[in-house]
N, C-alpha and C positions, 0 to 999 in steps of 0.2 A: 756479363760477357765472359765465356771463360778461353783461356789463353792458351792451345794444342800444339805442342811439342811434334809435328805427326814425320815419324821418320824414313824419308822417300827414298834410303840405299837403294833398296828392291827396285822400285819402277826406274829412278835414274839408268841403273845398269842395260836397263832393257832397250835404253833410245834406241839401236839400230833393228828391234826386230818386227816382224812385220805382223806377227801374229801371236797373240798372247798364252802363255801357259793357263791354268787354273789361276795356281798363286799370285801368275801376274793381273789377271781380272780382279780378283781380292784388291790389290795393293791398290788399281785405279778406282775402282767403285768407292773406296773408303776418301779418297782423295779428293774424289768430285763430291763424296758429301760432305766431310766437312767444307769445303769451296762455300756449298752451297748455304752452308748454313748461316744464318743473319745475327745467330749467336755463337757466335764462334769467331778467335783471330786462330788463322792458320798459320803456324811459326813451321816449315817446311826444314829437314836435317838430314845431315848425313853422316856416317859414320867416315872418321880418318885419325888412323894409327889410335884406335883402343877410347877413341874422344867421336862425342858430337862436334859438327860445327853448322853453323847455320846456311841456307841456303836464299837465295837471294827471294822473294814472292814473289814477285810480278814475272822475274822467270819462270819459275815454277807453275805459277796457275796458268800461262801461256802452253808450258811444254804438258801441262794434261791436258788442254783441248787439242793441243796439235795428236798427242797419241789416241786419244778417245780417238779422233775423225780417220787415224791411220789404220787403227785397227779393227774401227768396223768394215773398213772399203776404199776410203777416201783415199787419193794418192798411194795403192795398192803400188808396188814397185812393175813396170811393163814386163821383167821377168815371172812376177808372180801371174800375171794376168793371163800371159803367153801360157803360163804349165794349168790353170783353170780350164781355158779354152782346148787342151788337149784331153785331160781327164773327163768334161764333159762328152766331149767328142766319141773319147771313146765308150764311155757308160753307154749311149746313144745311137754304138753302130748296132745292125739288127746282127750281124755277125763275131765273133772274138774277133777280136786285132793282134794284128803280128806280134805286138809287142807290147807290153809293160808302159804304164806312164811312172816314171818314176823320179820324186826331186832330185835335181842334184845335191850333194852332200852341201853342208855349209863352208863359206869361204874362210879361208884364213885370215887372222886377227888384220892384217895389214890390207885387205881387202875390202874390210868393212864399210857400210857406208857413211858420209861425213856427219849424220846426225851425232854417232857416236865422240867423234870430234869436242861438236858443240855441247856434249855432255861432260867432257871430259876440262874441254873450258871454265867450263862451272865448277869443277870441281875445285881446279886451280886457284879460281879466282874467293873459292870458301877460306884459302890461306891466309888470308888478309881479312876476315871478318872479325867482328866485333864476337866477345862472349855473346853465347845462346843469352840469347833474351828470357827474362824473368818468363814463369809460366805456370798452369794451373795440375799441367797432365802431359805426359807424353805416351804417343801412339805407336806401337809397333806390331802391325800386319804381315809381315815380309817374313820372318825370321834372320833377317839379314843384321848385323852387328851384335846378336844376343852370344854368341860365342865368346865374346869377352865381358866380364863383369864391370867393368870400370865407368861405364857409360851411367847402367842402373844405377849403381853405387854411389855417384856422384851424384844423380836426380835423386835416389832416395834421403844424401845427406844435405840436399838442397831442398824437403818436403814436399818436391814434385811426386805427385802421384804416378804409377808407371804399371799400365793396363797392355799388353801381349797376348797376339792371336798364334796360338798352338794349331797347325794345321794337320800336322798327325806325328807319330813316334816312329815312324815307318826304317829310318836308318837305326834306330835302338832293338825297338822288336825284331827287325828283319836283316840283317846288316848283309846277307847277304844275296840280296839285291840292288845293292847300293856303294859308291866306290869305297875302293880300302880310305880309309879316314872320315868317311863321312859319318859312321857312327858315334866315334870319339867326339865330333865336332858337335852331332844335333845333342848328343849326352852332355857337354855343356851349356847350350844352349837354352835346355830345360830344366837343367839344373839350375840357371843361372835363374830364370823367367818364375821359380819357384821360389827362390832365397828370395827375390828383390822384387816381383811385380806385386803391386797394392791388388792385383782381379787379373785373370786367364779369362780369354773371349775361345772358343773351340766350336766348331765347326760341325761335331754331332757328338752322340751320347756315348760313342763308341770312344771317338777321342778323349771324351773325357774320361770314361772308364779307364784305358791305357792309362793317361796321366796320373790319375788317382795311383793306379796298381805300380805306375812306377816310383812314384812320390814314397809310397811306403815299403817300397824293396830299397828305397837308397836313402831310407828317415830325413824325408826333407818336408819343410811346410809346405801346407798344403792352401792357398791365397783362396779366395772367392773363386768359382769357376762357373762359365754364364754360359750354354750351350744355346749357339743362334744356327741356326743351318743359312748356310750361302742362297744367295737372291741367283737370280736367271737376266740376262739380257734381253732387252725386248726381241729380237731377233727370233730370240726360242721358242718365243710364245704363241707368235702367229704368223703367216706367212704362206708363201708359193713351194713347192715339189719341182725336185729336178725330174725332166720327164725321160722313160729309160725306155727300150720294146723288148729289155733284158732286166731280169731282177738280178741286183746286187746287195748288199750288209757291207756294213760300215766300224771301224771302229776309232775311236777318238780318245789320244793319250800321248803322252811319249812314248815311241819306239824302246821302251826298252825292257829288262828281262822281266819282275814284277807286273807286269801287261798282260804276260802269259800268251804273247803272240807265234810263240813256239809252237803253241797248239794247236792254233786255230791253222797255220799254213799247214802244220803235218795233215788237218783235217782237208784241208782243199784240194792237197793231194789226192787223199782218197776221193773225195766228190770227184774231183774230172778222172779219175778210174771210173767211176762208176756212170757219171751222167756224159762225161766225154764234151761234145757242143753246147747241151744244156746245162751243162756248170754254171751257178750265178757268179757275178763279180765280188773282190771281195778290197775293199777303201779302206787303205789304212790312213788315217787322218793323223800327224801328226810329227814334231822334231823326233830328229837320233838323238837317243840319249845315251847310256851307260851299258855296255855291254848288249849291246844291238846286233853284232856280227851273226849269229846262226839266225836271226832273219834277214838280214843281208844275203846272206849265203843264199837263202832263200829265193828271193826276192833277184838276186842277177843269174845263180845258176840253174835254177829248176826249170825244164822245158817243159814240166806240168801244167806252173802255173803263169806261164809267159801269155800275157792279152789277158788272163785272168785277175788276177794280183794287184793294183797301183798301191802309189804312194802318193800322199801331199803336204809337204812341211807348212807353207805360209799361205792358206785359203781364208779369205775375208769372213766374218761373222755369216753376212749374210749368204755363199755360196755353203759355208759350211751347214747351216741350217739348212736350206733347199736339200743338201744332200741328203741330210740325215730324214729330214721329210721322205724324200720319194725311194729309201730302203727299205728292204721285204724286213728286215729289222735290223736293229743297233746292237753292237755287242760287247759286252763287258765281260770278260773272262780273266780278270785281274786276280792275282793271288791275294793282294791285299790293298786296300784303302784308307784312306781317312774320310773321305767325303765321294769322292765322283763326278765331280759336276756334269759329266758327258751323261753319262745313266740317269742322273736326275732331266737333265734339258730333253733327253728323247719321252722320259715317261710323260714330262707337262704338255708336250707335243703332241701326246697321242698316238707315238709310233710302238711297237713292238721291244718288248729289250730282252734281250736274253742275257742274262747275268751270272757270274759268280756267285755258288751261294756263301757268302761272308759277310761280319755283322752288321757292316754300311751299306749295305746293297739291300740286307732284311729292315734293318730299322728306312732308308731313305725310298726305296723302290720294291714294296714288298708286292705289289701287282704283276713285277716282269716276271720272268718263268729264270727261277733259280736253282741253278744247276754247280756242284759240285767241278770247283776248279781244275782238278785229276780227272774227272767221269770224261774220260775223252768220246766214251760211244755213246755217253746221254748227250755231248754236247752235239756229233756228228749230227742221233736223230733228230734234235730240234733242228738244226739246220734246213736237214731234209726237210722236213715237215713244212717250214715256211717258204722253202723255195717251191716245195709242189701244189700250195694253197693257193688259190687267188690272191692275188695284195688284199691287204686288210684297207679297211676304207677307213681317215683319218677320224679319230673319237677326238672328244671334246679333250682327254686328258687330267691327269690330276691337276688339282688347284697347284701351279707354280708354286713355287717357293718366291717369296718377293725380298728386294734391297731392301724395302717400306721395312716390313718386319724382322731383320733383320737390325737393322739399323733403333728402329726401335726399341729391341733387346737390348743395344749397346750403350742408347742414350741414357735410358733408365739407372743403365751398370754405373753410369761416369755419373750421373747427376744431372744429366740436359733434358730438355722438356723430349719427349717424343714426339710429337705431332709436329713431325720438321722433313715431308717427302722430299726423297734424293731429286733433285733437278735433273734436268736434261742435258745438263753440263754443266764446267766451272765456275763459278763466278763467285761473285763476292769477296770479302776477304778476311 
């Protein structure tokens, strides 16, 4: 039986939202598998002021079946449900709509809703716990408390093993796409995860290339490093089409500048110059994030693309799927990545993906039609091209990427039997 340290900062933080990032699916999938597993005690942690401290379990394995169920659909907040029913609506009239579906921005911290509370209850109530319980390994997914050394440092002088998932270098290499200080922070981080973790878990070949190439610009060790590519939710894999008597493209990310959404609206511009009514739609799927304003700008003052354009912050697994289903295609025009999950989920779908060509999009989705980030007129004519085609009629799709295998990679990494499929949810202990 071995005894997992797995450190839940990341997911706790998320209680109030209603619809998961990438990294936040990571944090949950790894949670419900060790849950699941018959060999395994899950010791659940959080980071507070530069320290673990323990977190209670039977809370814990409660609050990831309550998030699992929230984030696929389950108890969808009636705001969320209200802005589906409109964005559908509109994908669906035979004619443009006056106007834009567009979320409202997010509310202020004092507005939030009371899940958050009951998280933050927990957190309080970790004051008063006993030291971390004795343990074999601890888990970190999230990148969330790796900024300060003090955590590892004290698991490695206590011969706890300490295994970290490197999701990508993107604030180091790119810093600027990412706020002032987050580069300084993730350059800790991975410096930190280098000096002190026993094995790096990374997410593609790319990631780890980066890793390596930065490990030896800053002479740091370089630990075991185990490339597992991220699993797919069932939802991705098979399923219903939203049905449209309009073609629309879709794209799935955070709104912000690394997204390269800059280009795609200058491009729809031109489209409704040129096709005027038969413009297709174009869904942007996903939260504001950093430096969002010139597609904002976009987005409330252009009378280009007004009734053309939407936006959706908190869409359920499964409406998001159905969308991305019945799109003339998916679009990835990201300047940079570590992984993609959105790009992977549309290629095991079978839908269309028109891509960034950059190394995670070649190594993970080399079937889509890969098109140079800058080539704004190569991106223009695939557009064209897919809006004036027939819909492509759904293919079988690549083999998914699976949690199975995944996980598999990981168990072998730690020393756990592999042959242990992720469950269908929480349980066990």
């Amino acid at each position: 039986m071995m005894r997992i340290l797995y450190d839940a900062s990341r997911l706790m933080s998320r209680a109030e939202r209603s619809a998961p990032t990438g990294v936040d699916r990571v944090c949950l999938a790894y949670a419900e598998w060790l849950l699941s597993r018959p060999d395994v005690v899950t010791l659940p942690v959080r980071g507070r002021k530069n320290r673990l401290v323990a977190v209670q379990p039977e809370w814990f394995r409660d609050f990831v079946v309550d998030l699992r169920a929230r984030w696929s659909g389950a108890g969808v907040a009636p705001a969320d449900v209200a802005h589906e029913a409109l964005l559908l609506e509109a994908l669906a009239a035979p004619a443009r709509p006056a106007e834009s579906v567009i979320s409202p921005p997010p509310p202020p911290e004092r507005e939030k809703p009371a899940d958050k509370g009951r998280v933050l209850k927990q957190f309080f109530k970790s004051r008063h716990v006993a030291p971390l319980p004795a343990a074999d390994l601890y888990l970190n997914v999230g990148h969330t408390t790796l900024h300060q050394a003090d955590a590892l440092r004290d698991l490695e002088a206590a011969g706890v093993e300490r295994v970290v998932l490197i999701h990508d270098l993107i604030p180091i290499t790119h810093p600027e796409f990412c706020r002032p200080g987050d580069g300084a922070k993730h350059h800790a981080r991975v410096t930190h995860a280098l000096r002190h973790a026993s094995r790096v878990i990374v997410n593609s070949a790319y990631t780890r290339d980066e890793l390596r190439a930065f490990a030896a610009r800053e002479g740091l060790p370089q630990p075991p490093v185990h490339v597992a590519h991220l699993g797919l939710e069932p939802a991705f894999v098979a399923g219903d089409a939203v049905a449209t008597s309009r073609p629309y493209f879709v794209h799935v990310g955070t709104i912000e500048a690394r997204k390269n959404l800059a280009l795609l609206l200058t491009l729809w511009r031109r489209l409704e110059e040129r096709l005027g009514e038969r413009t297709p739609s174009l869904v942007l799927v996903g939260r504001y994030g950093w430096e969002n304003e010139a597609v904002l700008d976009h987005l409330q003052r252009s009378p280009n693309l007004r009734g053309i354009v939407h936006q959706a912050a908190n869409l359920s697994d499964e409406v998001l799927a159905r969308l991305m289903r019945g799109a003339r295609a998916v679009l990835a025009p990201s300047s940079v990545e570590g992984f993609d999950l959105p790009a992977v989920e549309a290629v095991a779908m079978g839908r269309p993906l028109i891509a960034s060509d950059i190394p995670p999009h070649r190594e993970l989705t080399p079937q889509a039609e890969l098109i140079d980030p800058l080539d704004g007129l190569g991106w223009l004519a695939a557009i064209e091209r897919a809006t004036m085609t027939s819909p492509p009629a759904a293919s079988e799709g690549r083999a998914a990427p699976s949690w199975e295998a995944h996980f598999d990679i990981v168990a072998r990494a730690v020393g756990l039997a592999a042959a242990s499929p992720l469950a269908g949810g929480a349980k066990g202990g």
